[in-house]
C-alpha positions as CSV (number, residue, x, y, z in Angstrom):
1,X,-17.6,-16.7,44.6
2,X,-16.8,-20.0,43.1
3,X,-18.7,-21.1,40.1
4,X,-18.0,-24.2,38.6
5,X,-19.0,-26.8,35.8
6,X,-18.4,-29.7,37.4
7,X,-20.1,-31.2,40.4
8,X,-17.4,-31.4,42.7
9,X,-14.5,-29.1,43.2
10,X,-10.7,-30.8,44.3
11,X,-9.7,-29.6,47.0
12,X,-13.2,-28.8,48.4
13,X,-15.9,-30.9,49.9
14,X,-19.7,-29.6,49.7
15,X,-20.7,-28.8,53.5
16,X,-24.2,-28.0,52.4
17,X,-26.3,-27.7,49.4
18,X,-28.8,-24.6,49.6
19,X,-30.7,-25.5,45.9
20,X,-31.0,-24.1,42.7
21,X,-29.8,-20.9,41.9
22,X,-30.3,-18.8,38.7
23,X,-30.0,-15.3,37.0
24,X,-32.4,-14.3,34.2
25,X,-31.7,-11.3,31.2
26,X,-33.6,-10.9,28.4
27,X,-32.0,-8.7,26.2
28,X,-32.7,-6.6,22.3
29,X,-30.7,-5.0,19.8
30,X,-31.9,-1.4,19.0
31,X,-33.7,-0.9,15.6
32,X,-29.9,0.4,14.3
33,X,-28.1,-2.4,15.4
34,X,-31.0,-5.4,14.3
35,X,-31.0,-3.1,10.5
36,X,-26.8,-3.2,10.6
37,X,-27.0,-6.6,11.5
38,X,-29.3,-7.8,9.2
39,X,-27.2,-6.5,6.0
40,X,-24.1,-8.6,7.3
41,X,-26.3,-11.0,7.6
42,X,-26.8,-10.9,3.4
43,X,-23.0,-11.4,3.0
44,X,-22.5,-13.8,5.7
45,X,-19.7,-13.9,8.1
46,X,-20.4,-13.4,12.0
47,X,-22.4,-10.9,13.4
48,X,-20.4,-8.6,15.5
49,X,-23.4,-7.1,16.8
50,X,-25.1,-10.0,18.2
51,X,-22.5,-11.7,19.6
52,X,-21.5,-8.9,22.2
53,X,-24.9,-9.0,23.0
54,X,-25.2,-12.4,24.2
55,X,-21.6,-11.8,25.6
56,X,-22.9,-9.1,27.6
57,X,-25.9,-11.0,28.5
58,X,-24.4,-13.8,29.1
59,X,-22.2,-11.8,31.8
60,X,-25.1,-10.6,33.2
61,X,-26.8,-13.3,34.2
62,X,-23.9,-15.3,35.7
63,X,-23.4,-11.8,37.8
64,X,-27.5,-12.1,38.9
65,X,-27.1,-15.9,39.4
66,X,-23.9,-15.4,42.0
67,X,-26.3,-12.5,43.5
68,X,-29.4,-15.0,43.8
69,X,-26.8,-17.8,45.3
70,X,-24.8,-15.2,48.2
71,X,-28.6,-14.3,48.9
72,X,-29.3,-17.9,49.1
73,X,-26.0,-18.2,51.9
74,X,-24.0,-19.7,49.5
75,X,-20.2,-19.5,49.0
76,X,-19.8,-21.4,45.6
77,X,-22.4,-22.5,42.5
78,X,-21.9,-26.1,41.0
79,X,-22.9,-27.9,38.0
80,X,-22.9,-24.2,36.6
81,X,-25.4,-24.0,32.9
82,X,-26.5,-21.9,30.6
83,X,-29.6,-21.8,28.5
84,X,-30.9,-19.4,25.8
85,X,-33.7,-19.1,23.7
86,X,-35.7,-16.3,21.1
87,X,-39.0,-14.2,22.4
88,X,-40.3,-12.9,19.7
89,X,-38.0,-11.7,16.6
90,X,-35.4,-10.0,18.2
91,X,-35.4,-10.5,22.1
92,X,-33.1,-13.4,23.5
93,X,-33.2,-14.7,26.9
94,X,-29.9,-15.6,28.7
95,X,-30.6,-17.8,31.6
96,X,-27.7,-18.8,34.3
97,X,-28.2,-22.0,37.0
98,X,-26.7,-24.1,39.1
99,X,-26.7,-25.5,42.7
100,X,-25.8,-23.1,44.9
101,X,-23.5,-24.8,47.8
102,X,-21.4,-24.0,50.9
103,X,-18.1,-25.6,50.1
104,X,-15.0,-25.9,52.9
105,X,-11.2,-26.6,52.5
106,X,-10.4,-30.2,52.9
């Protein structure tokens, strides 16, 4: 499936648009990795840790939004997004939209 930033795609032009789409993960480090990242965190630097989580999250939910939008009948997402924000101390939440679309060849 085609999932795209922008609004329109060259080449393309939208044949329907079936609405929003979106895929959800909340994610947490295990007690090990929030106590190993939290001593790197004393001597600064990037924290290996957390960014593969929010990599990994972050793949996750694009994978659940592109399930939520070929549910929808869709064959591309536009105006692709991604939001994040903290539950609690150590839970993030990875959220993946758009507008899923039917696009054809011009």
């Amino acid at each position: 499936m085609l999932v795209a930033t922008t609004e329109n795609v060259p080449g393309y032009r939208r044949a329907k648009t079936l609405g929003q789409c979106f895929g959800v993960v909340v994610r947490s480090r295990g007690i090990g990795g929030n106590i190993l990242a939290g001593l790197r965190s004393v001597v600064g630097g990037e924290i290996h840790e957390y960014t593969q989580l929010l990599e990994e999250a972050r793949r996750q939910a694009v994978d659940r939004m592109v399930q939520n939008a070929t549910t929808m009948g869709a064959n591309a997402v536009v105006m692709m997004r991604f939001d994040s924000s903290e539950i609690g101390q150590f839970m993030s939440e990875i959220v993946a939209y758009g507008t899923a679309v039917t696009l054809e060849a011009e």
